[in-house]
MARSEKE-714959 format. One record per residue: residue number from 1; residue in one letter; chain; x, y, z of N, C-alpha, C in turn. Coordinates in nm, 2 decimals, padded with zeros to 4 digits. Example, Ala and Ser with C-alpha at 12.3 -4.5 7.8 and 13.67 -1.06 7.14 Angstrom:
REM residues 2
+-----+------+------+--------+--------+--------+--------+--------+--------+--------+--------+--------+
: pos : code : unit :   n.px :   n.py :   n.pz :  ca.px :  ca.py :  ca.pz :   c.px :   c.py :   c.pz :
+-----+------+------+--------+--------+--------+--------+--------+--------+--------+--------+--------+
:   1 :    A :    A :  01.32 : -00.57 :  00.78 :  01.23 : -00.45 :  00.78 :  01.32 : -00.33 :  00.78 :
:   2 :    S :    A :  01.28 : -00.22 :  00.71 :  01.37 : -00.11 :  00.71 :  01.29 :  00.00 :  00.79 :
+-----+------+------+--------+--------+--------+--------+--------+--------+--------+--------+--------+
//
This chain:
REM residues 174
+-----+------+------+--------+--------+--------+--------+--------+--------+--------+--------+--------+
: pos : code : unit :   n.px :   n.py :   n.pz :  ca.px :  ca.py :  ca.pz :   c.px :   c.py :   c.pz :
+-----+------+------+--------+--------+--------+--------+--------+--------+--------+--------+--------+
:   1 :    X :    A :  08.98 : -01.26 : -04.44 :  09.03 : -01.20 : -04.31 :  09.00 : -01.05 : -04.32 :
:   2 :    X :    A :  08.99 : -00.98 : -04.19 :  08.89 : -00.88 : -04.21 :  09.09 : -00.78 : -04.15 :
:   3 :    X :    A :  09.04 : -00.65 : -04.22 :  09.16 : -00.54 : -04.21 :  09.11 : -00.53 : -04.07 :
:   4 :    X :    A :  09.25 : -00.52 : -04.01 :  09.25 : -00.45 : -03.86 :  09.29 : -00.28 : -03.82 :
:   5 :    X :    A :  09.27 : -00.16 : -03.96 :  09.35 : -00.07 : -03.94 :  09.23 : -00.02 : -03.93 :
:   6 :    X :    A :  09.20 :  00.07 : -03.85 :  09.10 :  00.18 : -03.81 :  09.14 :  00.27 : -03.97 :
:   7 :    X :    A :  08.96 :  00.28 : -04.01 :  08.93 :  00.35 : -04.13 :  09.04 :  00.31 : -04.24 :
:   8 :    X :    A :  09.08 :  00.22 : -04.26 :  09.09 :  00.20 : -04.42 :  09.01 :  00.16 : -04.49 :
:   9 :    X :    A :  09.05 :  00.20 : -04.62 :  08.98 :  00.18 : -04.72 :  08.93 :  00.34 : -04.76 :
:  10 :    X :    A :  08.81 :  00.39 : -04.87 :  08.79 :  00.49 : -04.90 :  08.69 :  00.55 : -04.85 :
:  11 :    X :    A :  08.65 :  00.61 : -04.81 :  08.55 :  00.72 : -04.73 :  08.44 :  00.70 : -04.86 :
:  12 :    X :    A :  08.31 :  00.69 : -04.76 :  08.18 :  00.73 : -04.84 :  08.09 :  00.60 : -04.83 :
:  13 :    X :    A :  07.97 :  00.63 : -04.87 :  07.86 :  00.53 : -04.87 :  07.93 :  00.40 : -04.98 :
:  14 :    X :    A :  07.84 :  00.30 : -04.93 :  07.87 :  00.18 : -05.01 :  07.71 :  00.11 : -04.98 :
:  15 :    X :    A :  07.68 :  00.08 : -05.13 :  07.51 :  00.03 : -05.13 :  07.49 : -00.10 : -05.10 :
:  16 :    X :    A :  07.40 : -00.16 : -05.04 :  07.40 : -00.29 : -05.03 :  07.50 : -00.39 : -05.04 :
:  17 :    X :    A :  07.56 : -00.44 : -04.93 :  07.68 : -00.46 : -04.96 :  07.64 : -00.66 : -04.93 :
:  18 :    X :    A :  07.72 : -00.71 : -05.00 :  07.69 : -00.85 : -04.98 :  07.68 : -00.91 : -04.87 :
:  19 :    X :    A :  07.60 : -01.00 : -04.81 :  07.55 : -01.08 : -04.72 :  07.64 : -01.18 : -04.70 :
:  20 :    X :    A :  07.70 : -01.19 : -04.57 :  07.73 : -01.36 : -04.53 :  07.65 : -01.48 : -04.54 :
:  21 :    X :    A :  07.74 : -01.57 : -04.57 :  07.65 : -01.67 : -04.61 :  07.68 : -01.81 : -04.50 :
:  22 :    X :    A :  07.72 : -01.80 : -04.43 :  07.75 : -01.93 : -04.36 :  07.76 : -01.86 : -04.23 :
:  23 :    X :    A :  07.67 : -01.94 : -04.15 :  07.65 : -01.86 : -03.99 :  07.74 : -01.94 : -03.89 :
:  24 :    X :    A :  07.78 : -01.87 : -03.79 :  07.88 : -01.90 : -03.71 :  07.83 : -01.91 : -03.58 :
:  25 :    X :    A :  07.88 : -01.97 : -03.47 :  07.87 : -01.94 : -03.33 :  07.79 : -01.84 : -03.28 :
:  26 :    X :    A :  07.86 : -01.68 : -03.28 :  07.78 : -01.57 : -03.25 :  07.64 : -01.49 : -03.32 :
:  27 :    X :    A :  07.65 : -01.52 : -03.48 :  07.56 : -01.47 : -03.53 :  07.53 : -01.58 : -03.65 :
:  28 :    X :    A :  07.40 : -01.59 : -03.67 :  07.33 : -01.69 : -03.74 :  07.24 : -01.64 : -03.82 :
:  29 :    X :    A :  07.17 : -01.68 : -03.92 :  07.06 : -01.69 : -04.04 :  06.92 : -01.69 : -03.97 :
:  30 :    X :    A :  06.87 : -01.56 : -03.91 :  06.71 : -01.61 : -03.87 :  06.67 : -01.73 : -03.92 :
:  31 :    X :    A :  06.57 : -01.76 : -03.88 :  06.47 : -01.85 : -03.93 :  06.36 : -01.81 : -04.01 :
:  32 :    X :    A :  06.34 : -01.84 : -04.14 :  06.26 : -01.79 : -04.23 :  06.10 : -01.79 : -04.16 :
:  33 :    X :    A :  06.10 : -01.89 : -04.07 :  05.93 : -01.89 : -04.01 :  05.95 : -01.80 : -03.93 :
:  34 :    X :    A :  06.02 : -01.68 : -03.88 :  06.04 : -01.65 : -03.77 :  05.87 : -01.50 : -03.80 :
:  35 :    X :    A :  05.79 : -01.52 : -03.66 :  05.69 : -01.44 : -03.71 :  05.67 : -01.29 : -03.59 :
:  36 :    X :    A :  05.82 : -01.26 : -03.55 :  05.84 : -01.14 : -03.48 :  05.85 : -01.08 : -03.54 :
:  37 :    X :    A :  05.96 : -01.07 : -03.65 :  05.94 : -00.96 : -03.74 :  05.89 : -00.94 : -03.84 :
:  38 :    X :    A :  05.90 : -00.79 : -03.90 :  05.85 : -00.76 : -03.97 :  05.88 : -00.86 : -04.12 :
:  39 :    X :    A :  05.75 : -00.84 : -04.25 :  05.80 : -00.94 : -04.39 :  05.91 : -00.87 : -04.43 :
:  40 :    X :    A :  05.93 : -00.77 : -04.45 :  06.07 : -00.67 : -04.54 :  06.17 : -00.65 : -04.47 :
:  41 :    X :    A :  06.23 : -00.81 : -04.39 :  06.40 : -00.78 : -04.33 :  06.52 : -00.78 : -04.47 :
:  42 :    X :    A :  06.56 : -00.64 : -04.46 :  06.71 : -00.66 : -04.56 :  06.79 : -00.80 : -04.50 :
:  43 :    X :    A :  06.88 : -00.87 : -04.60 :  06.90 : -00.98 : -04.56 :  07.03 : -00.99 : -04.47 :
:  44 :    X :    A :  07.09 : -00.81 : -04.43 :  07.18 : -00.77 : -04.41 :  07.16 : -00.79 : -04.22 :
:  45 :    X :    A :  07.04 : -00.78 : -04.19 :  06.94 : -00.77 : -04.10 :  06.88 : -00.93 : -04.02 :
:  46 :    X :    A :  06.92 : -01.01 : -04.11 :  06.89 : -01.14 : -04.09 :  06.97 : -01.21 : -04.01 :
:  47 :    X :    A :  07.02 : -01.19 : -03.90 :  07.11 : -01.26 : -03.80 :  07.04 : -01.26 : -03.63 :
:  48 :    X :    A :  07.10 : -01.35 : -03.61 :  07.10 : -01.29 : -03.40 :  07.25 : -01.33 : -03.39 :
:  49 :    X :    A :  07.26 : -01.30 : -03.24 :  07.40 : -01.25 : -03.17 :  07.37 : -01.25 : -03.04 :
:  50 :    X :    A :  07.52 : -01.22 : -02.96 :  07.48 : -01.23 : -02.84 :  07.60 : -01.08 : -02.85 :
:  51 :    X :    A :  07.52 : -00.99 : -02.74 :  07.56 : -00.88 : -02.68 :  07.67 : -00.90 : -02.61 :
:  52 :    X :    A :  07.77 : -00.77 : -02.58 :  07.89 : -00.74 : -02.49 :  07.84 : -00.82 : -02.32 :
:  53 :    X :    A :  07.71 : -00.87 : -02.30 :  07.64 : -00.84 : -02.19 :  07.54 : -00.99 : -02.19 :
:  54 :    X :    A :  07.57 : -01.08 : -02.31 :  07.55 : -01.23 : -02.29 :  07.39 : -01.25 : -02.37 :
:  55 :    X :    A :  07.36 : -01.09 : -02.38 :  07.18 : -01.11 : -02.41 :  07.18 : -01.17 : -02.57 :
:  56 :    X :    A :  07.06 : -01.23 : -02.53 :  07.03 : -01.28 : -02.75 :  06.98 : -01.15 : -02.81 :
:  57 :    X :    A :  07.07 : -01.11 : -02.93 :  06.93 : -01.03 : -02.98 :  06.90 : -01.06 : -03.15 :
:  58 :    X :    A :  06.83 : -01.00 : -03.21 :  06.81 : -01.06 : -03.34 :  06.84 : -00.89 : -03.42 :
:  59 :    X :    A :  06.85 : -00.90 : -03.51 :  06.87 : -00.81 : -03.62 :  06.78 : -00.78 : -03.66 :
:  60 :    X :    A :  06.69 : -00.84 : -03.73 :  06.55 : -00.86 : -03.76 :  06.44 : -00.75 : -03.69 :
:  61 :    X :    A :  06.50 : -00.73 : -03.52 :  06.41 : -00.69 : -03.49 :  06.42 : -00.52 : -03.51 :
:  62 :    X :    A :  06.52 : -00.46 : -03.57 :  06.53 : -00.35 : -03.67 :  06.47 : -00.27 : -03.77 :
:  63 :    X :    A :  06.43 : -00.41 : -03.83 :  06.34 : -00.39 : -03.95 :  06.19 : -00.29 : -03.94 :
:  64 :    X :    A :  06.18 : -00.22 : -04.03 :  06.08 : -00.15 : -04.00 :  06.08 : -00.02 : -03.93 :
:  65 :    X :    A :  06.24 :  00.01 : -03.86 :  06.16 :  00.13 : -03.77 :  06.36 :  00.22 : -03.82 :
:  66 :    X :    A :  06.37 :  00.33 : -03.81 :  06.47 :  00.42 : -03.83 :  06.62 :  00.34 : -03.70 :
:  67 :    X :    A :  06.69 :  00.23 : -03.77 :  06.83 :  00.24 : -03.71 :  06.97 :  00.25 : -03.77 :
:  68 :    X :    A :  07.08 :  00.23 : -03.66 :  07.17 :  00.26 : -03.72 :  07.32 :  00.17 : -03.62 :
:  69 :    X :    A :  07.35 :  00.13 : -03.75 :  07.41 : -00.01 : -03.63 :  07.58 :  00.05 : -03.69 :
:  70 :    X :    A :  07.70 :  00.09 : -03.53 :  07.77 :  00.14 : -03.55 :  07.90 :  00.04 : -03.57 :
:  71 :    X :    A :  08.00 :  00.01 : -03.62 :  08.07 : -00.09 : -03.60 :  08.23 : -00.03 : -03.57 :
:  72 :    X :    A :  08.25 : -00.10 : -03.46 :  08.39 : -00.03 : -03.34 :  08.48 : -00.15 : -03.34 :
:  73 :    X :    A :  08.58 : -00.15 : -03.27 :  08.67 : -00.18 : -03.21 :  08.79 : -00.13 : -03.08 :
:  74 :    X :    A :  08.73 : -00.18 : -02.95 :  08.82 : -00.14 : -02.84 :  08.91 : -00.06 : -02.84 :
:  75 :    X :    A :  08.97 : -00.11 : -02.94 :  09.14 : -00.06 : -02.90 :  09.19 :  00.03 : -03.03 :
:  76 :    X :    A :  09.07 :  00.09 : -03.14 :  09.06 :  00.19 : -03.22 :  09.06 :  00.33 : -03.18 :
:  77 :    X :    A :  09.17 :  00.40 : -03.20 :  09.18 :  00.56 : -03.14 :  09.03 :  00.61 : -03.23 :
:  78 :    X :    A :  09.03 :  00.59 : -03.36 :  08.90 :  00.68 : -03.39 :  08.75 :  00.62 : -03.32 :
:  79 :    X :    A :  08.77 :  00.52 : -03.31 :  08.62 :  00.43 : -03.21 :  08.67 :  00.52 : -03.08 :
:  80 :    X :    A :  08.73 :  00.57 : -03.04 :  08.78 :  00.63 : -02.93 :  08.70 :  00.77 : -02.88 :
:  81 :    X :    A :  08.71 :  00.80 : -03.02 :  08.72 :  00.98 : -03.07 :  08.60 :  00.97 : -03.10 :
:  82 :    X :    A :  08.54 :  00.87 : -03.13 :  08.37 :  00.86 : -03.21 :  08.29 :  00.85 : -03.05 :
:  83 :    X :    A :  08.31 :  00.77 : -02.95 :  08.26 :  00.66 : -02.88 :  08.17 :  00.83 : -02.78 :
:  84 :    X :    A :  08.21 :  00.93 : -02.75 :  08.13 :  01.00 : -02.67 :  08.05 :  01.07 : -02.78 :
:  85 :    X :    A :  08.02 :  01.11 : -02.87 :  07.97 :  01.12 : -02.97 :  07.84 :  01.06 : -02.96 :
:  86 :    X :    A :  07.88 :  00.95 : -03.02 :  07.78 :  00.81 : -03.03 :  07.67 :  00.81 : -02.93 :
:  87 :    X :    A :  07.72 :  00.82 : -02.80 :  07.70 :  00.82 : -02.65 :  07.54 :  00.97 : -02.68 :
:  88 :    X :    A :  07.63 :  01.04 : -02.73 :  07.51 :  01.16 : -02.68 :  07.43 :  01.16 : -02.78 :
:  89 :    X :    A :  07.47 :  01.11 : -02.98 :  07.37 :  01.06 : -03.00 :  07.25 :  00.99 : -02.95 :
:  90 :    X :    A :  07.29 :  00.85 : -02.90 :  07.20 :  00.73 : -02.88 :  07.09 :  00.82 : -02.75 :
:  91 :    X :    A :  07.17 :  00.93 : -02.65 :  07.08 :  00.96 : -02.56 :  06.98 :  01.04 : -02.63 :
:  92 :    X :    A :  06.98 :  01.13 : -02.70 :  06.92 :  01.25 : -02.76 :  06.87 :  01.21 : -02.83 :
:  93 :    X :    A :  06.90 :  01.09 : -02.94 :  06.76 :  01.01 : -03.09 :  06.70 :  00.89 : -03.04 :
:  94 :    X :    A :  06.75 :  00.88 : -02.91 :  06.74 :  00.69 : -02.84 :  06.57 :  00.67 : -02.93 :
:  95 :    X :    A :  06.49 :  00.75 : -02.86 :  06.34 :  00.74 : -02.85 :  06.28 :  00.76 : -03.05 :
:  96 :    X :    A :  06.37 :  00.75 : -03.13 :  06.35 :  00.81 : -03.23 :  06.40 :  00.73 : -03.32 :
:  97 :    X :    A :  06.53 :  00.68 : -03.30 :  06.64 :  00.60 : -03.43 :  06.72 :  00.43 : -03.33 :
:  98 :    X :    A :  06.68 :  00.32 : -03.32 :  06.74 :  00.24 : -03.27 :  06.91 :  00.26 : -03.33 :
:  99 :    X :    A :  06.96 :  00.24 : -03.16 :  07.09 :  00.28 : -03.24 :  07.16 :  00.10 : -03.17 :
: 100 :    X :    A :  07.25 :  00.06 : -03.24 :  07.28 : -00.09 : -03.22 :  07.48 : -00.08 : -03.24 :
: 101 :    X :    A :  07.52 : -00.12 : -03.20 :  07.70 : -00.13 : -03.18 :  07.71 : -00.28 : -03.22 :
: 102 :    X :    A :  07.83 : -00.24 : -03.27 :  07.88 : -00.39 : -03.34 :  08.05 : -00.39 : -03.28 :
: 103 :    X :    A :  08.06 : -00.45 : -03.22 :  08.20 : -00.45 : -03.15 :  08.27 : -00.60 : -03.18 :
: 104 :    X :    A :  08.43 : -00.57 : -03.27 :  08.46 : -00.66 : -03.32 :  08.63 : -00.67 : -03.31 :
: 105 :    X :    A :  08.71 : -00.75 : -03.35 :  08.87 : -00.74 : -03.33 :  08.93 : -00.75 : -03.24 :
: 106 :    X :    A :  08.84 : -00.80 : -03.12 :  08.87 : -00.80 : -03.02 :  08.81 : -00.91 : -02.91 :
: 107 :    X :    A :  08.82 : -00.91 : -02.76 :  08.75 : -01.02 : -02.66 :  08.67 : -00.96 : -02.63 :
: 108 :    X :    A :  08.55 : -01.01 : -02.57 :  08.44 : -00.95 : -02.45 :  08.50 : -00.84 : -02.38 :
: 109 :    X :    A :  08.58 : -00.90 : -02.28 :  08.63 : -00.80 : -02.20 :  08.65 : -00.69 : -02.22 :
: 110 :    X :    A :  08.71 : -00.71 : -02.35 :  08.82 : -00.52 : -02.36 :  08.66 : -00.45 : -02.41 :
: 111 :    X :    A :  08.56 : -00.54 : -02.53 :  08.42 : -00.44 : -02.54 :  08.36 : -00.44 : -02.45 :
: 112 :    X :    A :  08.35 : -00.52 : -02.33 :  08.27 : -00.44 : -02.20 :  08.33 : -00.29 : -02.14 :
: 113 :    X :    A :  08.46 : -00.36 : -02.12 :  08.52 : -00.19 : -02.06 :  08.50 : -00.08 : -02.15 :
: 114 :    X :    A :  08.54 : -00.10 : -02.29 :  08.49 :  00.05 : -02.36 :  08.34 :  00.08 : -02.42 :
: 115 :    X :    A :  08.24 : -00.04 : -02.33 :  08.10 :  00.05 : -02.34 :  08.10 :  00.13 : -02.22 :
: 116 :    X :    A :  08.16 :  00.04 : -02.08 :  08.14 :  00.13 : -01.98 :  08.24 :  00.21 : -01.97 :
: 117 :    X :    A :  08.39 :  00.26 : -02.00 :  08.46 :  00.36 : -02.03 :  08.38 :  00.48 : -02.08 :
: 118 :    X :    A :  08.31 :  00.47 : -02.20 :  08.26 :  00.59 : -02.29 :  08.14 :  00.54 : -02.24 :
: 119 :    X :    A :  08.10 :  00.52 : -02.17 :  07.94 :  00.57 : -02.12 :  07.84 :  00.51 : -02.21 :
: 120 :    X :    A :  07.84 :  00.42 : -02.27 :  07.74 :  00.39 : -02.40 :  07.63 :  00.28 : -02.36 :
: 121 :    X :    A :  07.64 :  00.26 : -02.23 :  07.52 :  00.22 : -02.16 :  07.38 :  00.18 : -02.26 :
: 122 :    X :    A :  07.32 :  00.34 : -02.30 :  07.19 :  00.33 : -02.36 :  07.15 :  00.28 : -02.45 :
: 123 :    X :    A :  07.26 :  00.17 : -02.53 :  07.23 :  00.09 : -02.62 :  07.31 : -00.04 : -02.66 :
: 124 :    X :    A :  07.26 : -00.12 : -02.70 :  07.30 : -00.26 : -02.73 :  07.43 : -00.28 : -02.81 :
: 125 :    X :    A :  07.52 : -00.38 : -02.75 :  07.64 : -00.38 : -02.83 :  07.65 : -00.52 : -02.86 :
: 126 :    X :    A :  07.70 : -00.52 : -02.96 :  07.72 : -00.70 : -03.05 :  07.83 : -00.74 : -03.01 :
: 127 :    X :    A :  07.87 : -00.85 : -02.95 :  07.98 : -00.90 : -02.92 :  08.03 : -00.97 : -03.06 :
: 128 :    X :    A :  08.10 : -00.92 : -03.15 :  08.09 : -01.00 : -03.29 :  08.20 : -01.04 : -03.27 :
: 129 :    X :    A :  08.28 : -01.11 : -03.21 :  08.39 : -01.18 : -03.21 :  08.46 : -01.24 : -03.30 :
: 130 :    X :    A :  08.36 : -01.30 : -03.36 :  08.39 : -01.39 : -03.54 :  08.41 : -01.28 : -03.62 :
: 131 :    X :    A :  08.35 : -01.17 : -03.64 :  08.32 : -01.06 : -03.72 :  08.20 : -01.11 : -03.83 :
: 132 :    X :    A :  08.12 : -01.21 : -03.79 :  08.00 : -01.22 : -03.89 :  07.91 : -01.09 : -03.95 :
: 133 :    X :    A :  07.88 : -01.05 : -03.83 :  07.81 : -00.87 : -03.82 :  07.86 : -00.84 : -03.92 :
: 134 :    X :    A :  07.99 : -00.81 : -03.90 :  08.07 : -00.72 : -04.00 :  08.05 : -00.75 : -04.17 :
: 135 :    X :    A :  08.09 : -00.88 : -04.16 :  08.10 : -00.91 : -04.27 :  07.97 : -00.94 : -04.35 :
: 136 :    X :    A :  07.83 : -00.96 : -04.30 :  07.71 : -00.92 : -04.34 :  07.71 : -00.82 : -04.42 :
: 137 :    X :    A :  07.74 : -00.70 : -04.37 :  07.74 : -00.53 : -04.41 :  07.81 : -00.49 : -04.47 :
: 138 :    X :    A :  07.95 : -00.61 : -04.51 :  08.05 : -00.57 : -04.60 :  08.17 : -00.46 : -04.54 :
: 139 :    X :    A :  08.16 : -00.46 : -04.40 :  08.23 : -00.41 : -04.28 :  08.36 : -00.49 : -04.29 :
: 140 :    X :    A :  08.52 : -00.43 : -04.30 :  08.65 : -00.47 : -04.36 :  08.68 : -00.39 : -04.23 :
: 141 :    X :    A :  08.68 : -00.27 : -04.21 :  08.73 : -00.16 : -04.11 :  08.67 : -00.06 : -04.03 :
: 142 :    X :    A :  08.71 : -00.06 : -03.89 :  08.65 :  00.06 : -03.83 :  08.67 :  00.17 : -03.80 :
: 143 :    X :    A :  08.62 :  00.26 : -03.79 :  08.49 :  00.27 : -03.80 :  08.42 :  00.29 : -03.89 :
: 144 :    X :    A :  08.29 :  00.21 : -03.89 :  08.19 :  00.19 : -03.98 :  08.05 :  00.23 : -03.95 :
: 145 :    X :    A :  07.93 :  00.24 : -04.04 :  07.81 :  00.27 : -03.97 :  07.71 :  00.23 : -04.04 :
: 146 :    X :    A :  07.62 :  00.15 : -04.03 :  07.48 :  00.10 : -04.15 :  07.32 :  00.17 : -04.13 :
: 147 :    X :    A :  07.30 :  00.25 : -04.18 :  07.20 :  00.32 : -04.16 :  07.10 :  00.26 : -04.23 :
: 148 :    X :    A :  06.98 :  00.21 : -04.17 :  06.89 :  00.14 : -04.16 :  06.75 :  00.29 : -04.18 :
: 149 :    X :    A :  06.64 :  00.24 : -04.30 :  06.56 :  00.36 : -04.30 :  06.43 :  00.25 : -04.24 :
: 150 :    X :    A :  06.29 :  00.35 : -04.27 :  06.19 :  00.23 : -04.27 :  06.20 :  00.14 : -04.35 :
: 151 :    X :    A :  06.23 :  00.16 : -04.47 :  06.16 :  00.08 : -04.60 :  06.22 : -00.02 : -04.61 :
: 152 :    X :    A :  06.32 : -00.06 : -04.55 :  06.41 : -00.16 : -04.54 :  06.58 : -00.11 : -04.60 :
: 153 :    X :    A :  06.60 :  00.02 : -04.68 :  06.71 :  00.03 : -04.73 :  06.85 :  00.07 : -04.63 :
: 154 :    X :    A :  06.95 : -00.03 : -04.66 :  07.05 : -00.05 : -04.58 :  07.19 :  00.07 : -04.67 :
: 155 :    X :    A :  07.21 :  00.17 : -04.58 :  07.33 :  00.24 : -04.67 :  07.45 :  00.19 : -04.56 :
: 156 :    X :    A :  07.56 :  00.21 : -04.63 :  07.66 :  00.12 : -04.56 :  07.76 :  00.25 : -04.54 :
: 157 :    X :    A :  07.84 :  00.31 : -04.44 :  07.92 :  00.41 : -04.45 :  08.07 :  00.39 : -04.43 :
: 158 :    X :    A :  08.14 :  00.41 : -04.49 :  08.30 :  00.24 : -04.44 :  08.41 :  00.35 : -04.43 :
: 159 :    X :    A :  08.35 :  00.46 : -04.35 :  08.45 :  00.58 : -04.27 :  08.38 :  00.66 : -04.15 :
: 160 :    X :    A :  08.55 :  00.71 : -04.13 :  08.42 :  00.79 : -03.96 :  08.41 :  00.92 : -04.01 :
: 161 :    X :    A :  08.29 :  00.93 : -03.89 :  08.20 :  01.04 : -03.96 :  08.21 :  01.16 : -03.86 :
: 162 :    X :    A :  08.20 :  01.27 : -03.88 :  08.20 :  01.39 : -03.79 :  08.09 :  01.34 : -03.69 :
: 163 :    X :    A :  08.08 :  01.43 : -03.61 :  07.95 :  01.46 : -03.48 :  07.83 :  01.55 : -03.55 :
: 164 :    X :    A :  07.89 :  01.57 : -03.65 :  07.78 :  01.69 : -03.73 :  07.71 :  01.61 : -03.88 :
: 165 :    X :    A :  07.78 :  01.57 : -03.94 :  07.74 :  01.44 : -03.97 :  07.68 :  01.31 : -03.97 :
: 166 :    X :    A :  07.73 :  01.29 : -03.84 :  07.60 :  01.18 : -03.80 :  07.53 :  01.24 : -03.81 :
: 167 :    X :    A :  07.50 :  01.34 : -03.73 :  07.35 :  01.40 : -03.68 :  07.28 :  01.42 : -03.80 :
: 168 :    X :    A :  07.30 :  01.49 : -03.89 :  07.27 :  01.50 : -03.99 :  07.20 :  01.38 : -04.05 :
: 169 :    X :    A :  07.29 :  01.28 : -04.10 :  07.19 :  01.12 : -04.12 :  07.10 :  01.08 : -03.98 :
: 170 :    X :    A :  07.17 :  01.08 : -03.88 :  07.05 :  01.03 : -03.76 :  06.89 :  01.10 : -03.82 :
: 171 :    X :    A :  06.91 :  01.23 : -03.84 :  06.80 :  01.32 : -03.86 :  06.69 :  01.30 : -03.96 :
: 172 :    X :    A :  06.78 :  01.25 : -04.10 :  06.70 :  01.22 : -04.25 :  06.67 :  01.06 : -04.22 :
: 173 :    X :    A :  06.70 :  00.99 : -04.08 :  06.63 :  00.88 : -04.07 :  06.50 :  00.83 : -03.98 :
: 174 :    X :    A :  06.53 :  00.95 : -03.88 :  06.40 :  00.99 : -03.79 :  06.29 :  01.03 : -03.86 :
+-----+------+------+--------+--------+--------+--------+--------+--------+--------+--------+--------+
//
């Protein structure tokens, strides 16, 4: 069972954190023949899902290029405090760092309204309902953040982060 208290647990990176192993409804185990992506998907990376917005997308298709997948919940004051932030990141690195939302603890509904509440339009949100996402990345609490480089290395961040701070990682991943 996954914590529902915005940021518990201890602040700071956490390395490779263990993989789910049994796929659910919303997010699943690519398919090993799958020949979109790139060979070097972290296995953290190995899922699809369906967006706040019904679309399929894959994880996979990550791999290879600077992202950074944020993990929220609606009705979290700090996902609250983070969410215009985030917003002017995704506009200002959009073209530089895929930025990806993992929206979890919650229904569709309430994560549709707080993409379009906070304006976060410019990028893809995971409807993780089950919390598979999450628990891929080793994600217990939010807010969280997985920084994705080229080379495939996944850092796991399992606290919120300043506006100056992000930027800072957004930057050493561009």
């Amino acid at each position: 069972m996954l914590l529902a208290a915005c940021g518990a647990g201890e602040p700071g990176p956490v390395s490779q954190p263990p993989s789910a192993t049994s796929p659910s409804a919303t997010s699943t185990v690519a398919s090993p023949t799958s020949t979109s992506s790139p060979a070097n998907v972290p296995d953290q990376l190995k899922f699809t899902a369906k967006t706040v917005d019904g679309a399929e997308i894959s994880g996979a298709d990550l791999a290879g290029k600077p992202a950074v997948l944020w993990f929220w919940a609606p009705w979290c004051p700090k996902c609250q405090r983070e969410a215009p932030g985030m917003a002017a990141a995704a506009k200002d690195l959009g073209g530089k760092v895929t930025f990806l939302g993992a929206a979890a603890l919650d229904e569709v509904p309430a994560m549709q309204q707080f993409v379009q509440r906070y304006d976060l339009k410019s990028f893809q949100h995971v409807a993780d309902v089950d919390s598979a996402v999450w628990k891929r990345f080793g994600v217990t609490a939010q807010p969280a953040y997985a920084f994705v480089d080229t080379t495939g290395k996944v850092e796991v961040v399992a606290s919120q982060l300043s506006e100056q701070d992000l930027r800072q990682r957004l930057d050493r991943l561009g």
